[in-house]
C-alpha positions as CSV (number, residue, x, y, z in Angstrom):
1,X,-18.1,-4.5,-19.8
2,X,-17.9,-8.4,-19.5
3,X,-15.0,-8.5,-21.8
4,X,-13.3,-5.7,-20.5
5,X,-13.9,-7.2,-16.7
6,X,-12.2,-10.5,-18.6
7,X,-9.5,-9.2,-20.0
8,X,-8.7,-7.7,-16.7
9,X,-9.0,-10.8,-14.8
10,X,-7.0,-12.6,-17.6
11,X,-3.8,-10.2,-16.7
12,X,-4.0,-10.2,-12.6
13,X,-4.2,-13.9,-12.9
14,X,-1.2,-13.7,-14.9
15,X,0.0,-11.1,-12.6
16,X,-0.6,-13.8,-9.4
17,X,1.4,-16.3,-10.7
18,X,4.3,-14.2,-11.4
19,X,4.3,-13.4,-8.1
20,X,3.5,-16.2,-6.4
21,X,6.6,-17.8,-8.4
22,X,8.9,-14.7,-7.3
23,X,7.9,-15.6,-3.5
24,X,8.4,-18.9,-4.0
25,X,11.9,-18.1,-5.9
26,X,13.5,-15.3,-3.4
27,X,14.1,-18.0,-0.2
28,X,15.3,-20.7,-2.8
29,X,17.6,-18.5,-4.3
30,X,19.5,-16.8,-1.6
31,X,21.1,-20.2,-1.0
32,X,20.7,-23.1,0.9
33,X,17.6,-22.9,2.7
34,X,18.2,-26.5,4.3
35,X,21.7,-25.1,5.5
36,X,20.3,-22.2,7.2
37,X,17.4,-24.0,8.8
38,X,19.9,-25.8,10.3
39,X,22.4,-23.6,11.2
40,X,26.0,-22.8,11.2
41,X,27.7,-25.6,12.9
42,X,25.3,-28.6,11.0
43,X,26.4,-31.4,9.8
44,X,26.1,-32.9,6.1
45,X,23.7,-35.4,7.9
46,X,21.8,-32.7,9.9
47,X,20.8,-30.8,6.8
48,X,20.1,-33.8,4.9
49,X,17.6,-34.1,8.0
50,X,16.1,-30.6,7.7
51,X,15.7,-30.7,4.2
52,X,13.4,-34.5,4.3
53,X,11.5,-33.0,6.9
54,X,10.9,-29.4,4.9
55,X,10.2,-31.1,1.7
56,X,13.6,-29.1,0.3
57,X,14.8,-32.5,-1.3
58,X,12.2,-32.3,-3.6
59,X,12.3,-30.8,-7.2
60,X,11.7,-27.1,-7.5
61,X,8.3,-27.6,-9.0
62,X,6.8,-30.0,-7.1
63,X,8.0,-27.9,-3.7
64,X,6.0,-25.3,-5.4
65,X,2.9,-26.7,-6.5
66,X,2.6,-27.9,-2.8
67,X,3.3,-24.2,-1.4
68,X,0.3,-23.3,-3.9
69,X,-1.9,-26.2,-2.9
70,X,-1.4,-25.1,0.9
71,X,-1.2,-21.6,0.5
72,X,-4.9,-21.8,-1.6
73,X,-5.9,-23.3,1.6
74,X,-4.7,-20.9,3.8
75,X,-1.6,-22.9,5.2
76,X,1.1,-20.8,5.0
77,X,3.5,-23.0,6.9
78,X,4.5,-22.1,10.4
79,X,7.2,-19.8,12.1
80,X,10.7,-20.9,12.5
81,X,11.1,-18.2,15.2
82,X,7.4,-19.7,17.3
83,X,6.5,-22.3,15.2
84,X,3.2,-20.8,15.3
85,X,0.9,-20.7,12.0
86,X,2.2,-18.1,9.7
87,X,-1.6,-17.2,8.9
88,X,-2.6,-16.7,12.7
89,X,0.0,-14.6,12.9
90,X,-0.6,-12.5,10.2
91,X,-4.5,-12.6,11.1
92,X,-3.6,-11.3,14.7
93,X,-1.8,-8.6,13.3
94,X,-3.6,-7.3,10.2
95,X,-6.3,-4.8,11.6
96,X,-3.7,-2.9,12.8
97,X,-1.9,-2.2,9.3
98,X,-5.6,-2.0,7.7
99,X,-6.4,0.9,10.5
100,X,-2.9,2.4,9.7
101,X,-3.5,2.3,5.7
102,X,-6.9,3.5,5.6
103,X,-6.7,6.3,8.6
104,X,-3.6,7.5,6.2
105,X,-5.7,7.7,3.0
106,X,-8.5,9.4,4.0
107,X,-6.1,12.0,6.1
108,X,-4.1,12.0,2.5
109,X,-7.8,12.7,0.3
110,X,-9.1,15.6,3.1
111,X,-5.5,17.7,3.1
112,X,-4.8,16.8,-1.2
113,X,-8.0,17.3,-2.4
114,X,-8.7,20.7,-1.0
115,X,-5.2,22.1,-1.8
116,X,-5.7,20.8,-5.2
117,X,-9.0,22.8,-6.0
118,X,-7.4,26.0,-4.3
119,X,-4.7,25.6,-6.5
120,X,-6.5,24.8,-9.6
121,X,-8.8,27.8,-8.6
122,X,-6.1,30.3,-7.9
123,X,-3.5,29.5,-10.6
124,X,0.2,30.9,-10.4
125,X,-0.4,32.6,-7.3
126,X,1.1,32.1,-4.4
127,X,-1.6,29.6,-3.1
128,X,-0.6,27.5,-6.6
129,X,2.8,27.3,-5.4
130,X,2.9,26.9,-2.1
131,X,0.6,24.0,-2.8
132,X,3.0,22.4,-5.8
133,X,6.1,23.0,-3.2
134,X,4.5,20.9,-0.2
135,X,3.4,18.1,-3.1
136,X,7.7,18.6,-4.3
137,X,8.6,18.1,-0.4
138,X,6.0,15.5,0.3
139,X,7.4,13.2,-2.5
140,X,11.0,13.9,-1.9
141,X,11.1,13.2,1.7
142,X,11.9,9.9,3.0
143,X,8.7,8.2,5.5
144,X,11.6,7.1,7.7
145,X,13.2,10.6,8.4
146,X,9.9,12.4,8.9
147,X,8.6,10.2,11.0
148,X,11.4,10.5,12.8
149,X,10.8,13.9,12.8
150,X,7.8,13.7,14.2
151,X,8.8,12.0,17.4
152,X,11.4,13.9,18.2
153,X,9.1,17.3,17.8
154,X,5.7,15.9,19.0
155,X,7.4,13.1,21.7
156,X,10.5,14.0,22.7
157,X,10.6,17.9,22.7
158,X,6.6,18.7,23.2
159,X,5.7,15.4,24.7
160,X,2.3,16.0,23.3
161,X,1.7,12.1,21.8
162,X,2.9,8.6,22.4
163,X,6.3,7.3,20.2
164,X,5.4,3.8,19.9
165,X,2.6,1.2,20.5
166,X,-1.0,0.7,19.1
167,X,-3.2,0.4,22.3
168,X,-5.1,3.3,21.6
169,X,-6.6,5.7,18.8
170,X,-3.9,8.6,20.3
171,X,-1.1,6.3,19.4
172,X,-1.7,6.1,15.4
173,X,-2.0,10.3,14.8
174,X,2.3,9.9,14.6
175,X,2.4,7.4,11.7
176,X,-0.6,8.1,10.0
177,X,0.9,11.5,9.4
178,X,3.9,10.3,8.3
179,X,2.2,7.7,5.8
180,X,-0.1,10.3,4.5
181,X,2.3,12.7,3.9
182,X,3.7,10.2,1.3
183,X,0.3,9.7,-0.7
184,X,-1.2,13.5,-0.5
185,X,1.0,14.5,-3.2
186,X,0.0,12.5,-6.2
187,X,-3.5,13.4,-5.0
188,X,-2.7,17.1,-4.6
189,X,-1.7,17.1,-8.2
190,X,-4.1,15.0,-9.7
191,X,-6.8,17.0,-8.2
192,X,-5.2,19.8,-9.7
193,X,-4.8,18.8,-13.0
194,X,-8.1,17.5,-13.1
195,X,-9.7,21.1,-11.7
196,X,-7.4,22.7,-14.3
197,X,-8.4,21.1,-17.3
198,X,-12.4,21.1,-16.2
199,X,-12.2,24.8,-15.4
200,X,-11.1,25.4,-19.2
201,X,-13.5,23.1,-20.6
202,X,-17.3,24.6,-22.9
203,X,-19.4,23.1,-20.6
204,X,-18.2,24.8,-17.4
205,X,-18.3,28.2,-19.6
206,X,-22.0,27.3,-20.5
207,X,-23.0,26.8,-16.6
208,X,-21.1,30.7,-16.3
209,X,-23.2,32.0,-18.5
210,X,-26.3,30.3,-17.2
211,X,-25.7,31.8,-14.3
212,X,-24.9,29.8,-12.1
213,X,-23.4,30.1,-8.5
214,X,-19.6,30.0,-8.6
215,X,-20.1,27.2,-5.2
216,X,-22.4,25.3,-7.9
217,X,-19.9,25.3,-10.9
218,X,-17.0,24.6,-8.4
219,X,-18.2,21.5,-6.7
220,X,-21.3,20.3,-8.8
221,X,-19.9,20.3,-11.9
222,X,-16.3,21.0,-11.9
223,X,-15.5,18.7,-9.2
224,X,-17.4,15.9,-9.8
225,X,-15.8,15.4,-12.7
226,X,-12.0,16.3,-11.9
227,X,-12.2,14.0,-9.1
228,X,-13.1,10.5,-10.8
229,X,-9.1,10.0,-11.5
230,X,-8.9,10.3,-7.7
231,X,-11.4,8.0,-6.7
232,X,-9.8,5.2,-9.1
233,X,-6.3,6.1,-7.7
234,X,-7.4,5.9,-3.7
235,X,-7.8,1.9,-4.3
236,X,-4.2,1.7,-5.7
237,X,-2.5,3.6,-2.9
238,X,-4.4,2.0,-0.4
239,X,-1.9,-1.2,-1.6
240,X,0.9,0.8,-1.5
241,X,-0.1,2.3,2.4
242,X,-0.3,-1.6,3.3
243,X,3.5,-2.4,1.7
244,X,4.7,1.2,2.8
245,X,3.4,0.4,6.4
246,X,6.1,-1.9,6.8
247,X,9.1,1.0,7.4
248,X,6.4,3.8,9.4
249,X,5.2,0.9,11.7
250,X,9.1,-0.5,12.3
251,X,9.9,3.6,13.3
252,X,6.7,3.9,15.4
253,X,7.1,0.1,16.6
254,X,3.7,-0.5,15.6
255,X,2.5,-4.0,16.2
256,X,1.0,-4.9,12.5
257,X,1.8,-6.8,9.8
258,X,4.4,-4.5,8.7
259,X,6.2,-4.7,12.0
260,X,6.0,-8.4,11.9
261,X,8.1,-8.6,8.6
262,X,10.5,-6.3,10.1
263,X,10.7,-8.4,13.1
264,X,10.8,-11.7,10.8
265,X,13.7,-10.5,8.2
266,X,15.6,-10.0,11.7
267,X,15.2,-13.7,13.1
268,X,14.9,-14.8,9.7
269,X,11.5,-16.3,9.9
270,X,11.5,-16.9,6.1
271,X,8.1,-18.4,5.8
272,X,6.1,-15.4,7.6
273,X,8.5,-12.9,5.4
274,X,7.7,-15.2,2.8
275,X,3.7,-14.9,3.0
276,X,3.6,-11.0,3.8
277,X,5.4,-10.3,0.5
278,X,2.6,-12.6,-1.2
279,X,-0.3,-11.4,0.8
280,X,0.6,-7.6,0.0
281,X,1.3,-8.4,-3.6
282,X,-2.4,-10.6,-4.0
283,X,-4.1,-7.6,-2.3
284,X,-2.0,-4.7,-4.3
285,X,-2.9,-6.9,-7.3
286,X,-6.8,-7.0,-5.8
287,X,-7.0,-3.4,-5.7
288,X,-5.6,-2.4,-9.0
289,X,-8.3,-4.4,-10.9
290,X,-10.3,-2.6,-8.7
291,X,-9.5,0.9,-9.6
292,X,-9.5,-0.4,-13.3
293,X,-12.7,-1.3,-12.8
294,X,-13.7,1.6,-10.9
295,X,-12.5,3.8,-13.9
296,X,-14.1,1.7,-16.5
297,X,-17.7,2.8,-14.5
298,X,-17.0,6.1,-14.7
299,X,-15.7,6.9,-17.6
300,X,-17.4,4.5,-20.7
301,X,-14.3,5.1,-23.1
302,X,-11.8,2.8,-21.0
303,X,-14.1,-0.3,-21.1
304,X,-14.8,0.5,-25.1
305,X,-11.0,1.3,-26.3
């Protein structure tokens, strides 16, 4: 287990560096950064200006082992647009994406994981496909378009829930519909799979013939066992529901972190759009050693291959 844990920690440090380096990269290389700090109608002189005081007269490398150094301490520069700290920013906005992210996966787990087992259960009937056609339409449709869906139904038309804002619990049922509905189908067919391939297996016929209640084969030992690829999976989509909150809180004019990079790439803010790419990528990055290690836990064979 120690070498497998250090193998793993070998490739997301790897992983960080890239990343930080493609952060670092993207503002340099969509021209001169100087030039737009200073805007359109600067002179030679007034750039020269902005770029002493930014430290963009520096070489490449040096500018980024500084962003590194200051980043490691939690200075992420300020804004352009407030001149606030880019990291009391993000701070002030962050429990509002992690509310958003998490109420969206376990909405995602109660609706897949049920639909799954019925479909795994009750193969090539109707329940089977009606599940496998709401997995097709939950992966084909854009988060955008159904949540804008949503508010034109459930605020515009019914005028049942609020369109925009986070103030209270009522006003995150909207998007964290709409950013479930983009996670419950990998679940939904996972589950399924798993079910599928349990159901079939000696070990489940052994407990039939035991005698065993068809509740007890079903969730204590079919279930248990199709569901550890699920569990494992949950920490990786909980990165993507923090990078996909970024277009479902813009819709729902949410005030988190994703809205805040929305709002930034309009003024463009480059240092706060800057660190949210980072932050999202280090914490995608966290989570996936997470799930590998989740997996290696459960199942023994991924820690010894």
């Amino acid at each position: 287990m120690a070498r497998f844990l250090l193998h793993r920690l070998y490739i997301a440090v790897l992983v960080g560096i890239t990343v930080s380096l493609i952060g670092f990269s993207l503002l340099r290389l969509s021209g001169d950064l100087a030039a737009e700090l200073a805007g359109e109608d600067a002179s030679q002189a007034d750039i020269a200006e902005v770029a002493k005081a930014y430290g963009l007269d520096r070489p490449l490398y040096i500018q980024y082992f500084d962003w590194v150094g200051n980043a490691v301490q939690g200075d992420f520069g300020r804004s352009l647009f407030t001149n606030d700290l880019v990291t009391e920013l993000i701070l002030e906005r962050i429990g509002v994406t992690v509310k958003l992210a998490l109420s969206a996966l376990i909405l995602g787990l109660v609706i897949a994981i049920p639909l799954g087992v019925l479909a795994a259960v009750y193969p090539n009937t109707w329940i089977d496909r009606g599940a496998l056609a709401f997995a097709v339409f939950g992966q084909a449709i854009p988060n955008f378009w159904f949540g804008l869906l949503l508010i034109y139904f459930f605020g515009v038309v019914l005028r049942l829930l609020p369109i925009s804002g986070s103030e209270t619990w009522v006003h995150f049922i909207l998007p964290t519909v709409t950013l479930a509905f983009s996670v419950m189908p990998a679940f939904m067919r996972l589950t399924r799979t798993g079910m599928l391939e349990v159901l079939e297996s000696d070990y489940i016929r052994t407990a039939r013939a035991k005698g065993l209640s068809p509740l007890s084969v079903l969730f204590k030992h079919s279930l248990r066992n199709a569901i550890l690829p699920v569990v494992s999976l949950s920490a990786v989509s909980l990165g993507f529901l923090l990078g996909g909150s970024v277009i479902v809180e813009s819709v729902f004019a949410l005030n988190g972190v994703g809205f805040l990079a929305f709002e930034s790439i309009m003024r463009q803010d480059f240092p706060v759009v800057q660190s949210i790419v980072v932050m999202i990528s280090f914490i995608y990055i966290f989570l996936t050693l997470l799930s590998d290690l989740i997996n290696a836990r459960l199942d023994p064979r991924i820690r010894l291959g």
